[in-house]
N, C-alpha and C positions, 0 to 999 in steps of 0.2 A: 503344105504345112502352114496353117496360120503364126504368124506373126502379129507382134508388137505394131509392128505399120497396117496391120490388118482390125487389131483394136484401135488405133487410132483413128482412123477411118469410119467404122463403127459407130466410135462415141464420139465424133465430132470435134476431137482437141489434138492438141498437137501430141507426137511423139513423147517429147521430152517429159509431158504429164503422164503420160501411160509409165511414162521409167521412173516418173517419181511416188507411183502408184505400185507400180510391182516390187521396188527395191524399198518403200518405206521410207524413203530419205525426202526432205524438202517438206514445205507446205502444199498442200491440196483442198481446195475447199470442198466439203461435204458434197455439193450437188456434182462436181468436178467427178471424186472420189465416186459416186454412185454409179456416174453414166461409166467410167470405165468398167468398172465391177461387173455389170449390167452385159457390158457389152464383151468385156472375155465370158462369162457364163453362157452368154448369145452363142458365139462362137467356137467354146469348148475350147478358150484357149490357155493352156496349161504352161508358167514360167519358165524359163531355162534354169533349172539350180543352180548348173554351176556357172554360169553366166552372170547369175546374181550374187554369188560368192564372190566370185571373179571382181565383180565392181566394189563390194564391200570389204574388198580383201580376206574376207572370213570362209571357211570352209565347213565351219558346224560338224569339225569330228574332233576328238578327245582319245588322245593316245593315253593306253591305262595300261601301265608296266608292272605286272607282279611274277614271282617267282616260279609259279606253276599253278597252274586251273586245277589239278589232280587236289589240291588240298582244299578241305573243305572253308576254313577262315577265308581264302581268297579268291574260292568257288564262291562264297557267301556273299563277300563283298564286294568284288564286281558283279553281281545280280543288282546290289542294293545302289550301287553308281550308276549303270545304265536305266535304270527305275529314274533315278533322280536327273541325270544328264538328259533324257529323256522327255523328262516331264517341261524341260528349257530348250526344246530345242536341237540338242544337242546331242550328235551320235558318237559312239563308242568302238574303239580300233584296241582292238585285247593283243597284245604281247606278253606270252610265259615263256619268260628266255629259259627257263627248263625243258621246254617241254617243242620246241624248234630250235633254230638255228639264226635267228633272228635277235639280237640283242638292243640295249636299248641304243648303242652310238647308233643303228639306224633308224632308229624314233628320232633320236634328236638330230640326225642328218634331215627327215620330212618336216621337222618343226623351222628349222633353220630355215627349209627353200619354202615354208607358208605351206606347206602341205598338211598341217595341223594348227588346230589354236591352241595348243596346250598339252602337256602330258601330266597325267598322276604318274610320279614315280616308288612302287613298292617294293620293290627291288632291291637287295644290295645290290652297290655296285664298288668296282674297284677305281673311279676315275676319283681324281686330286678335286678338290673343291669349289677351284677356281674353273673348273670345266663346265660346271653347272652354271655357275655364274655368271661366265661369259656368253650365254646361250641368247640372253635378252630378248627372252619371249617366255609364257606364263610355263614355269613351273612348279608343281608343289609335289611336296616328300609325305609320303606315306606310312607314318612309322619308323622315319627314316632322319638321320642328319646329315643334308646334301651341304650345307654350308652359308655362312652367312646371310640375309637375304633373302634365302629361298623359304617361302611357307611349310610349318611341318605341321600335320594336322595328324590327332592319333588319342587313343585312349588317355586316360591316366593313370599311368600303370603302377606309380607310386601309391593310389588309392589304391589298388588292387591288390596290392604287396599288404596293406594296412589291416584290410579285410584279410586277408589268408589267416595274415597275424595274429588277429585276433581270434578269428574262429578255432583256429588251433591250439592257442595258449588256455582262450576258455573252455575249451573241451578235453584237456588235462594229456595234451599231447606229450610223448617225452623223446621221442628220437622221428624228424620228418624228414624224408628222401624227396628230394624234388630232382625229377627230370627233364630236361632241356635240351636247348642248341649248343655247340662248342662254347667251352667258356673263356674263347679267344675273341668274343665279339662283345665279352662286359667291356673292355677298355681298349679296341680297335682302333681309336683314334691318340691312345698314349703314347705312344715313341715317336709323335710329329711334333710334337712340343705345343706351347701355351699359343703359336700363331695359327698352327694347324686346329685345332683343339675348341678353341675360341676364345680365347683368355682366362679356360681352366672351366668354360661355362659346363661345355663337352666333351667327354673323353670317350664317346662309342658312338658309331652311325645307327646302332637299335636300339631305339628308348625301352624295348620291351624289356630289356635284362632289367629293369629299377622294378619291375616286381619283386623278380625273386631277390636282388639286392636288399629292397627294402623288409624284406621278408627276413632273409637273414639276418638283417642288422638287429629287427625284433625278438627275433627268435633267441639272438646270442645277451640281451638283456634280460630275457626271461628266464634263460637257462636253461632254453632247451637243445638239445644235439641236434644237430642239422647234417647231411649231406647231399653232395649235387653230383649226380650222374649224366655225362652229356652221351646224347642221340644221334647226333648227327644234324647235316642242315635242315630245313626244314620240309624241304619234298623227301625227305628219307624217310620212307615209313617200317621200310626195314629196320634201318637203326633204330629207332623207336620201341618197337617188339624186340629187337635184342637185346639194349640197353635195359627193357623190365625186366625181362626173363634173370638178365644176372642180378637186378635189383635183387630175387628174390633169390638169387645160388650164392651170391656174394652174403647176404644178410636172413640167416637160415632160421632167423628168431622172427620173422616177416611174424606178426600178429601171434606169437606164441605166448609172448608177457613171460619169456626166462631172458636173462643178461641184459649189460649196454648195448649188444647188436639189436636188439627188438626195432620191428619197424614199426608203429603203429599209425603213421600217416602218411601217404604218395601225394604230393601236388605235380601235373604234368598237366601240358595243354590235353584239350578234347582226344588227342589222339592217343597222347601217353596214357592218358587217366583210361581210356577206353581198354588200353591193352591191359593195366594193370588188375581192371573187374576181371579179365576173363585169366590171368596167373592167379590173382586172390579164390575165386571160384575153382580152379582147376586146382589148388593147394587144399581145398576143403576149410578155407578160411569165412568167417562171418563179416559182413561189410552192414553195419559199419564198428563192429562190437570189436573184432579182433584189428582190425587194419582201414583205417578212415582212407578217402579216396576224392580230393578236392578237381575240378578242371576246370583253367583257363579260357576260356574263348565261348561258351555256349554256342557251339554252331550245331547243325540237326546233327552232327555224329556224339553230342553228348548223349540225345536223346535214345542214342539206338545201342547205350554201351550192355543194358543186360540188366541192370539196376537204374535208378531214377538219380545220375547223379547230381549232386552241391558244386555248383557252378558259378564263378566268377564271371558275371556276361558282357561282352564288350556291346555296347549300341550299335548296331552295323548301320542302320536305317539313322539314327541321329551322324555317325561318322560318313554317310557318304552326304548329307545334307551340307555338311561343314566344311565337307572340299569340294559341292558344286557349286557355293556360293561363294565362297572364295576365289574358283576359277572363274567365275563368271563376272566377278569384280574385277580380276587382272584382265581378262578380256578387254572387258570394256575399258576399260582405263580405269576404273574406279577406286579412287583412295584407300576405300575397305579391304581392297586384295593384295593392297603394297607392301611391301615392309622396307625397312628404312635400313639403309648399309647398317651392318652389324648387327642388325635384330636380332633375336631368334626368329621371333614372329612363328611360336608354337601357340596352336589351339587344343586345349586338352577336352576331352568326352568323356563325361564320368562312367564310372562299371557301375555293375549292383552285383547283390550276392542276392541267387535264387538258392536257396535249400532245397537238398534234394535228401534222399535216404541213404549216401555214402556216408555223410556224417554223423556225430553223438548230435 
């Protein structure tokens, strides 16, 4: 097997240039640099990766912790992270503590012995704050508030909530159902007090509920009737299709225009909103004349609902940009990826609203 002492030989220079050539570390001058180059090509002589990891203490994998792959939002968006991890370098180690047996304490036990450079965590989890913290080595929150310090990088979901708001108040909405996750996870972080919490900055580890929060808050100055029906957690897609079906046995006025029960608009993620086309259809309901039908997330399961839905779209491709460059700043050391005790240190991704033919 050729060897490092077999390209040095080769290219006529010592060892120690061949290992400042293949590791990238140190100065080499140009003609130095060629005759090596020259001379493992001569040779066929291929690095040891992990040998060179090994020296640079780097490993070039990226622990990416989400909930379950079955869901299309985090089927979508670990596509668009190994694309971008990818494109640096950098390879991708999927854990769906759904969907194994594998959670993230043994992510972050490999992070801990250098067995990774970093994890994206998308996960809830149930660990105390200062677990995250203590780790001292790159990690960042997905959607998530891990705690002080820790980078969160994630839509803006209060714009999103803005937009809902608006398209339904101008389109002369009067009673909207929005379905969701348990609504134990708006204020998850309330009963630890303002130390736990952040100083009142946070009071939930999903920033995603400040949609429909803010959605609400619009909607109750507008004056229009609102309810929230929860689904379940988010790999339940069962709960989802149950959760709509009594949408529509609970509220029997669903797109009729008789009494205050009339429903005449659903907002649910991709998956809710999907289910709700195929209840509005199978009720013999018009979308979008009798019952408007908004979805969160634009992943390809909006596209396949049956109808052309109005879509709230998160950036999948800008949001996995935002956490490969931030992790690649904490790697390296670089200022850009630190945040400072106390921070938040959130990066927000704008949405857009694509129109589709559920709405007026």
């Amino acid at each position: 097997m050729v060897g490092m002492r077999d390209v040095a030989k080769k290219a006529g220079v010592s060892l120690s240039t061949v290992s400042l050539v293949v590791n990238g570390t140190g100065y080499v001058s140009d003609d130095m640099r060629s005759r090596v180059t020259e001379a493992m090509r001569e040779l066929n002589y291929i690095p040891n990766e992990l040998a060179r990891n090994l020296y640079r203490d780097r490993t070039n994998m990226i622990g990416v912790i989400v909930p379950t792959i079955r869901h299309p939002f985090f089927a979508t968006l670990t596509a668009a992270l190994q694309r971008e991890f990818s494109a640096r370098g950098l390879h991708t180690m999927l854990c769906s503590t759904a969907d194994t047996d594998a959670g993230e304490a043994e992510y972050v036990d490999m992070l801990r012995r250098h067995m990774m450079d970093g994890i994206v965590m998308a996960a809830h989890t149930a660990h105390p704050v200062d677990y995250w913290t203590s780790i001292g080595r790159p990690v960042i929150a997905f959607d998530r508030y891990l705690g002080p310090g820790i980078p969160s990088i994630g839509s803006d979901h209060e714009q999103g909530g803005h937009m809902l708001a608006d398209l339904l108040i101008r389109s002369g909405a009067r009673h909207v159902v929005m379905v969701g996750g348990p609504r134990s996870q708006f204020h998850d972080l309330a009963a630890g007090g303002a130390d736990t919490v952040g100083a009142g900055v946070h009071d939930t580890t999903f920033p995603t509920v400040r949609y429909y929060l803010t959605l609400e808050r619009e909607l109750t100055a507008a004056g229009v009737r609102y309810d929230y029906i929860e689904a379940g957690e988010v790999g339940d897609f069962e709960g989802y299709a149950i959760a709509v079906h009594r949408l529509f046995e609970w509220f029997g006025g669903v797109g009729d225009g008789r009494g205050e029960d009339t429903v005449d608009a659903i907002v649910s993620s991709d998956i809710g909103a999907s289910y709700a086309v195929q209840e509005a259809l199978r009720c013999g309901l018009r979308i979008p004349k009798d019952v408007q039908i908004v979805a969160y997330d634009g992943t390809y399961m909006a596209d396949t609902a049956g109808v052309h839905l109005t879509v709230i779209r998160q950036d999948f491709e800008a949001l996995a940009a935002a956490i490969a460059v931030r992790m690649t700043g904490l790697i390296e050391g670089e200022s850009n990826g630190v945040c400072a005790d106390g921070d938040s240190c959130v990066d927000l991704v704008p949405v857009s609203l694509l129109p589709g033919d559920s709405t007026k």
